[in-house]
SEGU-65733 format. One record per residue (C-alpha): residue number from 0; residue in one letter; x, y, z. Coordinates in pm, 1 decimal. Example, Ala and Ser with C-alpha at 12.3 -4.5 7.8 and 13.67 -1.06 7.14 Angstrom:
% residues 2
0  A  1230.0  -450.0  780.0
1  S  1367.0  -106.0  714.0
This chain:
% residues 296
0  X  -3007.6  -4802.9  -499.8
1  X  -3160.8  -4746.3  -847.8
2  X  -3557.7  -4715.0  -933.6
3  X  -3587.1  -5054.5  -1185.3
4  X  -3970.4  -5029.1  -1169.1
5  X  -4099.4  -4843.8  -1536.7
6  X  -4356.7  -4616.7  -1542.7
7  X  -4537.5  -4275.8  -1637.3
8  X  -4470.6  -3990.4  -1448.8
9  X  -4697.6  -3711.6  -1498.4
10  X  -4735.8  -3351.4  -1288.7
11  X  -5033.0  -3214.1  -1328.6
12  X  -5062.3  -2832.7  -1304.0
13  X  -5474.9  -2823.2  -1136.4
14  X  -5617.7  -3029.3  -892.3
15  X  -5902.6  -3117.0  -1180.2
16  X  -5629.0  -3264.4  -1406.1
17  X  -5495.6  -3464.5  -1098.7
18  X  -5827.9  -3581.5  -1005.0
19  X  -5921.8  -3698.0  -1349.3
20  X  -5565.6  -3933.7  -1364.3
21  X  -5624.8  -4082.3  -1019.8
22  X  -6020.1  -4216.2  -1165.3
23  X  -5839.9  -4332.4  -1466.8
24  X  -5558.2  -4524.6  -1342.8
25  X  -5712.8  -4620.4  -985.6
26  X  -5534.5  -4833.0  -755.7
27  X  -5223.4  -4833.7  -1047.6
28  X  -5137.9  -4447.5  -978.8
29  X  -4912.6  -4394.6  -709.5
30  X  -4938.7  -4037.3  -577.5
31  X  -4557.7  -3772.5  -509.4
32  X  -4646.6  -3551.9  -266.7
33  X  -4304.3  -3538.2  -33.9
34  X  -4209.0  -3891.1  -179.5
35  X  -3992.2  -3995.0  135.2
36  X  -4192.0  -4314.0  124.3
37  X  -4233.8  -4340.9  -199.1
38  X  -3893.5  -4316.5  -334.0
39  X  -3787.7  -4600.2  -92.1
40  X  -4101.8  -4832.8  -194.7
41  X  -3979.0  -4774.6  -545.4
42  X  -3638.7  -4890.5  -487.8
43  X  -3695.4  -5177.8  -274.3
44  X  -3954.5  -5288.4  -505.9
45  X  -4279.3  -5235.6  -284.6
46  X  -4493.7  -5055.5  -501.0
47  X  -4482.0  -5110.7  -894.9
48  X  -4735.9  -4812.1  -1048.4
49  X  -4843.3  -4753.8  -1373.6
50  X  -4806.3  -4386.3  -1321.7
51  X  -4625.8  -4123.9  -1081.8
52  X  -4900.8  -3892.0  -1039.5
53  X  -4679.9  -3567.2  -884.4
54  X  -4906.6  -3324.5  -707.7
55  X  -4633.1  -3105.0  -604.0
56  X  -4760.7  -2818.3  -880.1
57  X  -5137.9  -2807.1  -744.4
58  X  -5205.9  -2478.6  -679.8
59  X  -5342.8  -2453.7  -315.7
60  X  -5203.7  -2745.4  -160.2
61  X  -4916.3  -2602.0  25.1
62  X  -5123.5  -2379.6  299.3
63  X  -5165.7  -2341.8  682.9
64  X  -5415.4  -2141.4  764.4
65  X  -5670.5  -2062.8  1072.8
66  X  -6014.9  -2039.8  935.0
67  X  -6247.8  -1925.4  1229.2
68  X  -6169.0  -2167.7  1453.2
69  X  -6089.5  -2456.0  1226.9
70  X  -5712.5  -2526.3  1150.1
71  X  -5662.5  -2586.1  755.1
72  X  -5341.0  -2823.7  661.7
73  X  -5292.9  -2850.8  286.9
74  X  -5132.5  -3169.5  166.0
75  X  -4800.8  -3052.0  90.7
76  X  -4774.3  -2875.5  398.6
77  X  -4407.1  -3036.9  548.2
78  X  -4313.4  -3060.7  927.2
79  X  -4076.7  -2842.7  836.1
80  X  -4354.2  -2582.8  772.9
81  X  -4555.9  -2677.8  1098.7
82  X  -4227.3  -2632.1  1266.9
83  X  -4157.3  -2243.2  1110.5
84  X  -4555.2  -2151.5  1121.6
85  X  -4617.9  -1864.6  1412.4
86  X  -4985.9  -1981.3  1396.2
87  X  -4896.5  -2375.2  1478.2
88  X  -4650.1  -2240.8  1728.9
89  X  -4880.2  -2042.6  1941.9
90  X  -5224.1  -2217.0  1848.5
91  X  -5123.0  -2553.4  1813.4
92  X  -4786.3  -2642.4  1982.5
93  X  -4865.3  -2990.8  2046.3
94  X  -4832.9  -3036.4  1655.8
95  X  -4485.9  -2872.3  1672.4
96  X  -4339.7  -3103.4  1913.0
97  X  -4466.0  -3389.9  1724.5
98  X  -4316.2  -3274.9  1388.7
99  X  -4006.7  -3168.5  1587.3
100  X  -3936.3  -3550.9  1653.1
101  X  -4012.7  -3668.2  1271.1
102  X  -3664.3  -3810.3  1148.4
103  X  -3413.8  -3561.1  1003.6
104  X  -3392.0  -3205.4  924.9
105  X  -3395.9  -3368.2  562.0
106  X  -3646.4  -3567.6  547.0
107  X  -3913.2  -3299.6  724.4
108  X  -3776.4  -3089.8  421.0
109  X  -4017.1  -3286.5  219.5
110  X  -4209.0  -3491.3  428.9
111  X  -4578.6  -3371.9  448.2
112  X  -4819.3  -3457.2  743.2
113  X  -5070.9  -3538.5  440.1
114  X  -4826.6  -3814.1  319.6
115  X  -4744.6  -3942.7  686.3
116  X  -5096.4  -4021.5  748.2
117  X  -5142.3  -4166.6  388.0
118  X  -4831.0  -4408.0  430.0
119  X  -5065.8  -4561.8  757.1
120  X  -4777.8  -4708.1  898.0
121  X  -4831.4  -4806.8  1256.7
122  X  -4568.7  -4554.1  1430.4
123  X  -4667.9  -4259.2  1206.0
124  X  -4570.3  -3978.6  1433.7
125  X  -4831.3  -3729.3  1311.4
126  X  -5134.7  -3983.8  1372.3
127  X  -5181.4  -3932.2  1756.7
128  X  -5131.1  -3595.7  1744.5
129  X  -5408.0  -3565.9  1534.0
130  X  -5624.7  -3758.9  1679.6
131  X  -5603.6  -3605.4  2017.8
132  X  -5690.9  -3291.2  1821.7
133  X  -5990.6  -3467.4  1650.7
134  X  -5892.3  -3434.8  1304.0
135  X  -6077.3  -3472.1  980.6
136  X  -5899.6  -3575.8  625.4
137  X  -6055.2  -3415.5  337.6
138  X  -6026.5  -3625.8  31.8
139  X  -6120.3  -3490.2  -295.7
140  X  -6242.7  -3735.8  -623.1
141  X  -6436.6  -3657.0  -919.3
142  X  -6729.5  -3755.8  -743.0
143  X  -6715.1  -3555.3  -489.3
144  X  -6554.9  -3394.0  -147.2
145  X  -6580.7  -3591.9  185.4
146  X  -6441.0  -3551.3  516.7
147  X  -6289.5  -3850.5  740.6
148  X  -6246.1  -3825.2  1091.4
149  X  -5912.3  -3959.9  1168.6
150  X  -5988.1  -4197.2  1408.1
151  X  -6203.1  -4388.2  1142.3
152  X  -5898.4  -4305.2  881.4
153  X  -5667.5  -4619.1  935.0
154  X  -5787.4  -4945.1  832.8
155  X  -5490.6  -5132.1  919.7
156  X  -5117.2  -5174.9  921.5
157  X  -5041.6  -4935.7  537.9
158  X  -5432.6  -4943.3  524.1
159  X  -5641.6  -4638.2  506.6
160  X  -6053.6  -4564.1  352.9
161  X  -5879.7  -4372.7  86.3
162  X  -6090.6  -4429.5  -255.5
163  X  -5837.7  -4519.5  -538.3
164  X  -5956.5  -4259.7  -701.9
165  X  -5917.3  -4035.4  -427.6
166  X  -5658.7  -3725.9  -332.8
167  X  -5583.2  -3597.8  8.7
168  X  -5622.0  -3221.1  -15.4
169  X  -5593.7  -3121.3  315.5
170  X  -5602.0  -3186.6  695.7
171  X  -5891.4  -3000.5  925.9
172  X  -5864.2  -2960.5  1283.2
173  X  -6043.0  -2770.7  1562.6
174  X  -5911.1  -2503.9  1810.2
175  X  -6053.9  -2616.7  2051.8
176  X  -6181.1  -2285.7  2300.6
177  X  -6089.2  -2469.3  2699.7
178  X  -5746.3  -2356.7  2773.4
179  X  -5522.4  -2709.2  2726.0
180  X  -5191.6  -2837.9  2755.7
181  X  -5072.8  -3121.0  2512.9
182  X  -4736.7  -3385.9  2524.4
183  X  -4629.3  -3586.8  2266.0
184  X  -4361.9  -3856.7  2459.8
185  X  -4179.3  -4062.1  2198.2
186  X  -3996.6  -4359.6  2274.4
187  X  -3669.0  -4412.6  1974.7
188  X  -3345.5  -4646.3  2006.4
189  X  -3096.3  -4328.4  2002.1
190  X  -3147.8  -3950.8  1955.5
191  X  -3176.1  -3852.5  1598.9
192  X  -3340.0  -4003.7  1264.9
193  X  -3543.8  -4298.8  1391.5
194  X  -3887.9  -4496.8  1375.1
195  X  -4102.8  -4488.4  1733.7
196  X  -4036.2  -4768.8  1908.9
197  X  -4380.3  -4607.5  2063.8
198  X  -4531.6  -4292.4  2118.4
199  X  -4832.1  -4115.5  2289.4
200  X  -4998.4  -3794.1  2257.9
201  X  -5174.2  -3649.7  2583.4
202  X  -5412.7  -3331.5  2585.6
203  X  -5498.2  -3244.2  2936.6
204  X  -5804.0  -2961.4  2968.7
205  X  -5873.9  -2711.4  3228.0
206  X  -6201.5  -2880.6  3275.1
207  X  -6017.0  -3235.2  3398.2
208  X  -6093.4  -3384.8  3076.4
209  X  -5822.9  -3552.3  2885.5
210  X  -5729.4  -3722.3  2490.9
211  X  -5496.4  -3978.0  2484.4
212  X  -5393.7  -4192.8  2173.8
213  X  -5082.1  -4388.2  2045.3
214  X  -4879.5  -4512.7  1784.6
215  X  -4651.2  -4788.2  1779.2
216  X  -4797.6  -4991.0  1999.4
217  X  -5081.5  -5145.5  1796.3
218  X  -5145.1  -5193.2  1404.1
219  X  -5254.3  -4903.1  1397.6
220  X  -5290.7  -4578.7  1566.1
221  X  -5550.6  -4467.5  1774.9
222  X  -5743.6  -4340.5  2097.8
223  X  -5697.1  -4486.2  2431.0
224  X  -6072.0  -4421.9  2509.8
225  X  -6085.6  -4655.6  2815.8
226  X  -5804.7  -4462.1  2975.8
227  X  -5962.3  -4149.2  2920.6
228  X  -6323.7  -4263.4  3014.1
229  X  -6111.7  -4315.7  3357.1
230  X  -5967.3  -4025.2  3409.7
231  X  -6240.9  -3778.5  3264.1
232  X  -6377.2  -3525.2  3515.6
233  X  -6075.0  -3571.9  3778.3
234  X  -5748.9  -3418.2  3899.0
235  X  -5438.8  -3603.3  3845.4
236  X  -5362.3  -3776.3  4168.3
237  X  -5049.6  -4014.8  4206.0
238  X  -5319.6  -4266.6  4249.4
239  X  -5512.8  -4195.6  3945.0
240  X  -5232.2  -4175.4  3725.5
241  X  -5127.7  -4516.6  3915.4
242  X  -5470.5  -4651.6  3749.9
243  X  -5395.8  -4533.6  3440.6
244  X  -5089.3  -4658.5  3366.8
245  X  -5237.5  -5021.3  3452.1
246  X  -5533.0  -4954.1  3223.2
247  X  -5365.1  -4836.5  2890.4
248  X  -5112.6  -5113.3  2897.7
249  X  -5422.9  -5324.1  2861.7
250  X  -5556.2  -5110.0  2560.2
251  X  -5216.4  -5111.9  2345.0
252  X  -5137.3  -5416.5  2148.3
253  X  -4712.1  -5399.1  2066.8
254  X  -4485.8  -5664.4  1919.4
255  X  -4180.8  -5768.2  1937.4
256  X  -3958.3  -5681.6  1672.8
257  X  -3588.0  -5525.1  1542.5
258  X  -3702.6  -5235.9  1732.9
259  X  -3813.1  -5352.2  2097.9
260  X  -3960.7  -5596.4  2269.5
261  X  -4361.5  -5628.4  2350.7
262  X  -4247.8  -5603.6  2734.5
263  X  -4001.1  -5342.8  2693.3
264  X  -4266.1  -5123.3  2473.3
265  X  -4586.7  -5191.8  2700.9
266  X  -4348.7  -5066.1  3010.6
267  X  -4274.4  -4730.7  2854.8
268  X  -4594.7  -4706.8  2745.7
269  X  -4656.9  -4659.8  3125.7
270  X  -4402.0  -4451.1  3158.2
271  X  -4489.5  -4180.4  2877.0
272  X  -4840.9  -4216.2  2990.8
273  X  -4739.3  -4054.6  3363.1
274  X  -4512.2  -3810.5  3212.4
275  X  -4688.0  -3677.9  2922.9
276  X  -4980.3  -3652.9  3125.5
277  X  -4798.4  -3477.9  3395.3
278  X  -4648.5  -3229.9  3155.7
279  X  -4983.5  -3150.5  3011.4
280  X  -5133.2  -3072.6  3288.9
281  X  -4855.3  -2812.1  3382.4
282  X  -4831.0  -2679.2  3006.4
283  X  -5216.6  -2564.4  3068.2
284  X  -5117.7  -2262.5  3270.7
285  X  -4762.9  -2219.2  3088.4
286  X  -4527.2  -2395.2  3375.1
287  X  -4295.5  -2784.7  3305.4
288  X  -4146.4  -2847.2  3023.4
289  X  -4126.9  -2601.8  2698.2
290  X  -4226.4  -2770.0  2421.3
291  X  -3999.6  -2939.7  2185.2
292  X  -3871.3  -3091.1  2562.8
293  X  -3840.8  -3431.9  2540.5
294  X  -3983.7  -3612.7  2825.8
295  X  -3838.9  -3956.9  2755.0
């Protein structure tokens, strides 16, 4: 399907330049990081911008780095690159999985985590994951640098706090010290390229504390704090997993739509609960299943 929508394409070659066409053009500048959403809005006629604003030659942008103890993500890092990175394989294997699941070897070619989180769609893959992990977005302007914490990130279904004259630099995370085991359990129609018909992330503590969030099953992504508040401070029991199950089918909101049912989707929610946490809990002192296992 051909692009019929006109308009400017530009590629700026410093972040400076980019930030100066983004507080000119506002909410009519469209920003090319990966583009695998953008291309497709384009075709179909989603999105008609003024101007292409292609960030793709920003020096800077394209780094994964451990600062101290603080995990730096630069906006045109791809889950491709999370995938191949030695320091998100032993430090933060939880993100691994998750990218490991994003649609096709393709499409994490050019993908970025950045641009996942910027589409806002409610089964973004990479949203849980970093919220178990406490994430900030740093978002750049001309007025200034800010940080968001991801849970306060999504606004709605394609809805973020993003400034229109604002550009996602990068994606900050801690390392957090307590030895931890994570899960992401993601439910799809068939194996291969596919939208979550719902997923949750699980990281399970040596201290008996736990993060739990989800995608998919709500308009937007985000923390099951009830569930945790329940399970905080104990060790997994049959019975207390038992509770748990029954409390964060009460948290999640799904629909029914081409994908799944609300019923279907609330019972697996249930299910990946109890076997995410199960496998987190294990992954804490290196036993279960390796990550990348799926355990749906």
């Amino acid at each position: 399907m051909p692009i019929t929508t006109e308009f400017d394409y530009v590629k700026p070659k410093t972040l400076n330049e980019a930030l100066h066409l983004l507080a000119l053009y506002k909410e009519t500048a469209k920003v090319l990081a990966g583009g695998t959403d953008l291309i497709v809005h384009l075709k179909e006629n989603m999105v008609g911008p003024e101007v292409v604003v292609d960030i793709k030659a920003v020096p800077g942008l394209n780094t994964i780095t451990l600062d101290g103890y603080v995990l730096k993500l630069g906006a045109l890092a791809t889950f491709s690159e999370l995938i191949g990175s030695s320091l998100i394989k032993t430090k933060f294997p939880l993100l691994r999985e998750m990218a490991g699941t994003v649609a096709s070897t393709g499409v994490r070619n050019r993908a970025t985590i950045a641009g996942n989180i910027c589409s806002a769609v409610p089964s973004a893959d990479s949203a849980p994951v970093l919220e178990v992990y406490d994430a900030f977005v740093v978002a750049q302007s001309l007025r200034g640098r800010r940080k968001i914490a991801i849970n306060d990130w999504f606004a709605g279904p394609r809805k973020t706090v993003l400034a229109p004259d604002e550009l996602v630099t990068g994606i900050e995370a801690p390392l957090f010290k307590t030895a931890h085991g994570g899960c992401y359990a993601k439910l799809s129609r068939y194996e291969g390229e596919d939208l979550a018909q719902g997923a949750v992330a699980v990281l399970a503590f040596a201290d008996n504390t736990y993060r739990i969030a989800a995608c998919a099953l709500a308009p937007k992504p985000a923390r099951a704090l009830r569930t945790e508040a329940l399970l905080n401070g104990k060790k997994l029991t049959d019975k207390l997993i038992s509770e748990a199950k029954e409390l964060i089918v009460k948290e999640i909101n799904p629909i029914t739509d081409i994908r799944s049912s609300k019923e279907y989707r609330s019972h697996m929610t249930a299910v990946m609960l109890e076997r995410a946490l199960k496998a987190a809990a294990e992954r804490i002192c290196g036993k279960g299943p390796k990550y990348g296992e799926s355990v749906v």
